[in-house]
Every structure is written in structure tokens, then in C-alpha cells.
N, C-alpha and C positions, 0 to 999 in steps of 0.2 A: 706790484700793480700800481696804475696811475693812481695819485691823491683823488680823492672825491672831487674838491678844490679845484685842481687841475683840470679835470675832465669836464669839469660844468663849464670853467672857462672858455675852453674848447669847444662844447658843444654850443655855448652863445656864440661862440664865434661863427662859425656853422650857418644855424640858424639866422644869423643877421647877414651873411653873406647872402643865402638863399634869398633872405626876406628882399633885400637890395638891387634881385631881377625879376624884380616885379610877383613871383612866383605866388601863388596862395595858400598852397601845402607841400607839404615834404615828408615821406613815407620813409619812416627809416625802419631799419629791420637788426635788431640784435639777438643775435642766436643765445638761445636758453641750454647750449650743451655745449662747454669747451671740447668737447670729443672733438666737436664737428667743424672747429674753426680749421683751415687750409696750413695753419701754418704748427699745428700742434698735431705731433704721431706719436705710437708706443714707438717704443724704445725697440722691439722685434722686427718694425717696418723699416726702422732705424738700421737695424742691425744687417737686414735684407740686400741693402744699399751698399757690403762691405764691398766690391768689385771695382767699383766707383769710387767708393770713398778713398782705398788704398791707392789710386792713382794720385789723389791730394794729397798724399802722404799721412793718412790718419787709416790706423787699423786700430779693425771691431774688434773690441773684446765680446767672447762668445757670452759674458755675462747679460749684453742687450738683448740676447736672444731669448733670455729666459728672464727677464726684468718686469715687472707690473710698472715703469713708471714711466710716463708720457716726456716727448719734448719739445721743447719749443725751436722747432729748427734754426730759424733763419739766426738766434742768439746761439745756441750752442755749436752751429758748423764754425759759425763765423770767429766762435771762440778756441775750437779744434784748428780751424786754418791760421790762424795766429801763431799758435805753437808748435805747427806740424815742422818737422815730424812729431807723431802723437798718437797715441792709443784714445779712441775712447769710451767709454768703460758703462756709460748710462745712469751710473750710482750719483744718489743725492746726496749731496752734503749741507746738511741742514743750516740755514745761516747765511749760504753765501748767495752771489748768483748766478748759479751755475746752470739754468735751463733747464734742470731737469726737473718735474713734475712729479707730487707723488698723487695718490689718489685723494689724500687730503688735502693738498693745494690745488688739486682739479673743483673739489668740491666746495673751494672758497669762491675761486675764480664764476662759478655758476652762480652761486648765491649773489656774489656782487653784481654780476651780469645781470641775473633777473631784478636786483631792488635799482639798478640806473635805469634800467627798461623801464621799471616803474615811475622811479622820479622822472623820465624824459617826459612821460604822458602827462606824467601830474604837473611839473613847469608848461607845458603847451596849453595844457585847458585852463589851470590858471591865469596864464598870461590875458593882456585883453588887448589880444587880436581876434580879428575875424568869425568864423563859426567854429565851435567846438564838436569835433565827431569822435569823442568818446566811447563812443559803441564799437568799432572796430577792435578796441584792445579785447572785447570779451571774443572776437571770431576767429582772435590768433592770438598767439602770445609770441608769433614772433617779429608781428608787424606793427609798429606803433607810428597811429597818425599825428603829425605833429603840423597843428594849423599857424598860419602865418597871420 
């Protein structure tokens, strides 16, 4: 996962680009479920894909089919087409970075997601720009207003 560090960096960056066309707010929106990010599947949806996948020279091990662990696609194809020919297999190997997700790294990944969602709101209304609308974080938690 990115440093905390890092991501704040990036995220004032962000925010002062925006701020610098004129603009007076910017609605950002971070999902409170890594289920649901575009680029994270089970390993079974994974495994669904084998037809396709053995055209790139990587074959499903039938263990994806039956696997509880999530993946990060766009890192682990692009780590299968590297070494294809390749089986690949779903299994985590604890330590390294292999893309693949267990339900306890899904569960960290959420918790970090929801306390940056937090910190985004709270560096906004602290900062002293403009009007603070604070109220919106309680009518979603996945839409945070961030005043310029």
C-alpha cells in the first residue's frame, strides 16, 4: 500500500492543481469496500477468464476456481505475461508482492481506505479556505466534500 506520506503528498497535489482553476470545491469519492474497486476480482472470476488467458500463454490452475483470495489484476496479469509461458495458480505467498489478496489484506486495505476518507475531510475543513460543508460526510460515506 502507498505510505501515508506519500499519498498526502499526492493528494495536495491534487487539490492545489484543482484549487489553481479557479474551481471552489471538489467532490472526491473513495469507496469504503476494496470488493468493489474495478481493478480487484476473486480469484474464481479470475480463474473464469482461463480461454483467454491461455491464448497469452498463461494457464489456470483449477486451484483459482476454488480459492477465497482476491486479485489485484492489472499487477498480477502483468506479472503472469512477464513469465509466460506460466501457470497461474491464485496462491498467496505471504511477504512478497505477488497480487494476490487474502481476506485479511482486503481487510486492511478497507480500514486504511475509510481512516484517508477521514483524514481527506478533516485536512479540507481545517485548511482555511473558503466554506466548510462538513455535513455531507454524515449523507454518504462515500462522498467527501473537499472545499477549496
Amino acid at each position: 500500500m502507498t505510505p501515508y506520506n506519500d499519498w498526502q503528498t499526492d493528494f495536495d497535489k491534487v487539490i492545489a492543481a484543482v484549487g489553481s482553476t479557479g474551481a471552489r470545491a471538489v467532490l472526491v469519492g473513495l469507496p469504503t469496500d476494496a470488493t468493489k474497486f474495478p481493478s480487484i476480482r476473486r480469484a474464481r472470476e479470475f480463474f473464469n477468464q482461463w480461454p483467454y488467458l491461455l491464448t497469452l500463454g498463461i494457464t489456470v490452475s483449477l486451484n483459482c476456481y476454488f480459492s477465497t483470495t482476491y486479485l489485484f489484476n492489472p499487477g498480477y496479469v502483468l506479472t503472469l505475461l512477464s513469465k509466460s509461458p506460466t501457470t497461474a495458480t491464485c496462491a498467496d505467498v505471504p511477504g512478497t508482492a505477488d497480487y494476490v489478496l487474502t481476506s485479511s489484506d482486503m481487510a486492511a486495505i478497507n480500514a486504511r481506505h475509510n481512516v484517508l476518507g477521514v483524514v481527506a475531510v478533516h485536512r479540507s475543513v481545517s485548511a482555511p479556505r473558503g466554506t466548510r460543508t462538513p455535513n455531507l460526510l454524515i449523507r454518504s460515506q462515500m462522498l467527501y466534500p473537499i472545499e477549496l
